[in-house]
BAVONU-570131 format. One record per residue: residue in one letter; x, y, z of N, C-alpha, C in turn. Coordinates in steps of 0.1 Angstrom, whole numbers, padded with zeros to 4 digits, always signed. Example, Ala and Ser with C-alpha at 12.3 -4.5 7.8 and 13.67 -1.06 7.14 Angstrom:
BEGIN
A+0132-0057+0078+0123-0045+0078+0132-0033+0078;S+0128-0022+0071+0137-0011+0071+0129+0000+0079;
This chain:
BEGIN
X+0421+0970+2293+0408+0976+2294+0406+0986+2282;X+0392+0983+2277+0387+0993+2267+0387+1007+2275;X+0395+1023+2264+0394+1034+2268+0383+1039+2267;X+0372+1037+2264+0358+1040+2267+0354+1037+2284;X+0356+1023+2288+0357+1019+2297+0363+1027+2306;X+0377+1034+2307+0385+1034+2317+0380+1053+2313;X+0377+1058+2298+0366+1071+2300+0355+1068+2311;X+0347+1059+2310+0337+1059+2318+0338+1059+2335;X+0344+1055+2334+0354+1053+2355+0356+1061+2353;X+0364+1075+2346+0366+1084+2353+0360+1096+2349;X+0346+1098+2346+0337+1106+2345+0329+1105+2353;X+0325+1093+2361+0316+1089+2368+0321+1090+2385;X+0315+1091+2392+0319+1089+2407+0319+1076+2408;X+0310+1066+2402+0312+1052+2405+0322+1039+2400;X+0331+1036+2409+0344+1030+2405+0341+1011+2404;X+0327+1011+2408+0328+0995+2405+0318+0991+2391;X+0324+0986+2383+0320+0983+2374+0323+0969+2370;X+0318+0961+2369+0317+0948+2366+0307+0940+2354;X+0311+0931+2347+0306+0924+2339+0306+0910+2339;X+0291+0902+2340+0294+0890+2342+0284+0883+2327;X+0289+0875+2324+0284+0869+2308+0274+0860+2311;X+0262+0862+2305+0248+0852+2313+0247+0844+2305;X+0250+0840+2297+0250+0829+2286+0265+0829+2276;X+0269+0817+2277+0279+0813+2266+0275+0807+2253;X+0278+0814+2243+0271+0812+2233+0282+0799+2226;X+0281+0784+2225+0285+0777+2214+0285+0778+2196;X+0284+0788+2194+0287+0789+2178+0291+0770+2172;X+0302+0771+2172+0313+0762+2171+0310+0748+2171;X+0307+0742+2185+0303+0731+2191+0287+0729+2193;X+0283+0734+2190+0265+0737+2191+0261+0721+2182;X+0267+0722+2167+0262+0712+2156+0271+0696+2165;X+0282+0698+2173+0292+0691+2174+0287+0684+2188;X+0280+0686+2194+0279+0683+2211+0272+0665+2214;X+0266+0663+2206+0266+0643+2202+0278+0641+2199;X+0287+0644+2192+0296+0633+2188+0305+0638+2200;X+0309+0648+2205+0318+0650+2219+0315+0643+2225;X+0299+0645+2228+0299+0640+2241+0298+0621+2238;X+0296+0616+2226+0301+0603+2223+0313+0594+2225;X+0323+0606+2226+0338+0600+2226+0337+0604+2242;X+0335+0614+2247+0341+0617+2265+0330+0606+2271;X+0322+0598+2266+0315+0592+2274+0323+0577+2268;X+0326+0577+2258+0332+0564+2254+0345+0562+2265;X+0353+0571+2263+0364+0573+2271+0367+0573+2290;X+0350+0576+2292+0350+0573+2304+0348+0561+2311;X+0344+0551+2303+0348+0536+2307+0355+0530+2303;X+0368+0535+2294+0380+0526+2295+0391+0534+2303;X+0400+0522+2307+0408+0520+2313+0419+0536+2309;X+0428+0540+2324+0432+0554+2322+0447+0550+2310;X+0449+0538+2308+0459+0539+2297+0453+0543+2284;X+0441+0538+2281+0436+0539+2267+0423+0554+2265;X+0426+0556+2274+0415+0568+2271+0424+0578+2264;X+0416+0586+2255+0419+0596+2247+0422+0609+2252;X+0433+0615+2251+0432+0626+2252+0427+0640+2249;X+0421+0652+2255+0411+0662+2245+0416+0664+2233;X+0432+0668+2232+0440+0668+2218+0436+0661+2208;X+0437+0643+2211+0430+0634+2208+0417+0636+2200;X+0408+0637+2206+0394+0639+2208+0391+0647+2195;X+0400+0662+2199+0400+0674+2189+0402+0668+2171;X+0413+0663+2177+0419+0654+2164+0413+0650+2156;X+0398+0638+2161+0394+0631+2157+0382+0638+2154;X+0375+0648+2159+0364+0657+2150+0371+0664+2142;X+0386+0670+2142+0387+0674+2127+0384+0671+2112;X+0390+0657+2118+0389+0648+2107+0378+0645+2103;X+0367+0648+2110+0348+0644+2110+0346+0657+2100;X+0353+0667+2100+0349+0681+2097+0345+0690+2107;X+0348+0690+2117+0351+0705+2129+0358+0713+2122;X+0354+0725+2125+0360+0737+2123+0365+0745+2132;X+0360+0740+2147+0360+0751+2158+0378+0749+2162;X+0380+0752+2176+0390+0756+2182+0394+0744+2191;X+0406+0743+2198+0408+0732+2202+0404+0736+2219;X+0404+0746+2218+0398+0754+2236+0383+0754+2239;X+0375+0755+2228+0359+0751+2231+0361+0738+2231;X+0365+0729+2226+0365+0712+2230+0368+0712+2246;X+0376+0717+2251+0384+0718+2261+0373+0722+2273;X+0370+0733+2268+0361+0742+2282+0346+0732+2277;X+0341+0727+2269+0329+0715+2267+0332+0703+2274;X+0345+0698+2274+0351+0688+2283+0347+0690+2300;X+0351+0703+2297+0355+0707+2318+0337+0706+2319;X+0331+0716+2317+0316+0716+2319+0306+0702+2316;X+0314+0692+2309+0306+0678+2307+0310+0672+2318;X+0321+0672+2325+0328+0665+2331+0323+0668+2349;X+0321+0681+2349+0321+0688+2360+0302+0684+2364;X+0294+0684+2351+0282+0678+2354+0278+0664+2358;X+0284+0659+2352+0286+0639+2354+0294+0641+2369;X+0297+0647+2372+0308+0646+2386+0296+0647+2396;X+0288+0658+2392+0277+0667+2402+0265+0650+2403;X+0264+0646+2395+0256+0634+2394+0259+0624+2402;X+0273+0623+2402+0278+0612+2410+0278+0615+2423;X+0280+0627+2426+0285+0635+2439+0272+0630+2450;X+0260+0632+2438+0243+0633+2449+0242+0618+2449;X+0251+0605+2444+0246+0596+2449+0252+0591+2462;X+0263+0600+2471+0266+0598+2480+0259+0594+2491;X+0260+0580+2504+0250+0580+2512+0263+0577+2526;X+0260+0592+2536+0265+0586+2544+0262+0580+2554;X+0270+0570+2558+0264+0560+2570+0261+0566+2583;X+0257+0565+2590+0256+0572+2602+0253+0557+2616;X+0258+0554+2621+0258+0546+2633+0254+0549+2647;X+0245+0544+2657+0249+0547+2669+0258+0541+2677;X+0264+0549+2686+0276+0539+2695+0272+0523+2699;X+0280+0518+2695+0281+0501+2702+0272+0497+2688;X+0266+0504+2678+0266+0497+2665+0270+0491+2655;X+0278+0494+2653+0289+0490+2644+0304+0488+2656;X+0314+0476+2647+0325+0476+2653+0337+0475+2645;X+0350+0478+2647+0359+0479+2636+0372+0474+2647;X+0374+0458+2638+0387+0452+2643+0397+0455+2635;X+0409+0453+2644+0421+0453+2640+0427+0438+2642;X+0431+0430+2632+0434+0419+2633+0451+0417+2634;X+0456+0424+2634+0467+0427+2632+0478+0417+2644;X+0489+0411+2638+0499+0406+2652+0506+0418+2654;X+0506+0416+2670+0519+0426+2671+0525+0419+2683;X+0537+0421+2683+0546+0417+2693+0549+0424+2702;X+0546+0418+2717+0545+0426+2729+0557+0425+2739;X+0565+0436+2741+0581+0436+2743+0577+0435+2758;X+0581+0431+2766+0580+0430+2783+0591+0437+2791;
């Protein structure tokens, strides 16, 4: 903690002090956010052997000319990923049946010991 901070708590009667960040600013990834999101969407339809890793990923805008960090790819990853998730999530439909509407067999042999 900043001693300004930990000045401030204890000049003050009030001990809760909190900070929450309303916007994250992309510096970094701002110019970069098409071609990311080019490869995480490329990646998302192949198969889990051949998809790229964020490392990967990182790798491969270096070499485009990135300059940023390999942790903004990362935390751009989780929040692309976490949105496309939220998309899929609302196309859920659940079935709902009344009794004696639906039926579910078990076809199964089994052997009955006497």
């Amino acid at each position: 903690m900043s001693r300004n901070t930990v000045r401030k708590i204890l000049r003050s009667d009030d001990t809760d002090f909190s900070y929450e960040r309303e916007r994250q600013p992309l510096p970094k990834t701002g110019q970069w956010k098409g071609e990311i999101e080019r490869f995480l969407a490329a990646n998302e339809g192949n198969p889990s052997r051949e998809r790229l890793t964020l490392i990967r990923i990182y790798e491969e805008l270096r070499a485009l000319g990135y300059d940023g960090s390999y942790d903004a790819i990362r935390r751009y990853a989780k929040g692309w990923s976490k949105d496309r998730g939220a998309v899929t999530a609302e196309a859920y439909v659940p079935l709902y049946y009344a009794p004696g509407e639906a039926y579910q067999f078990d076809w199964s042999h089994e052997i009955v010991l006497v």
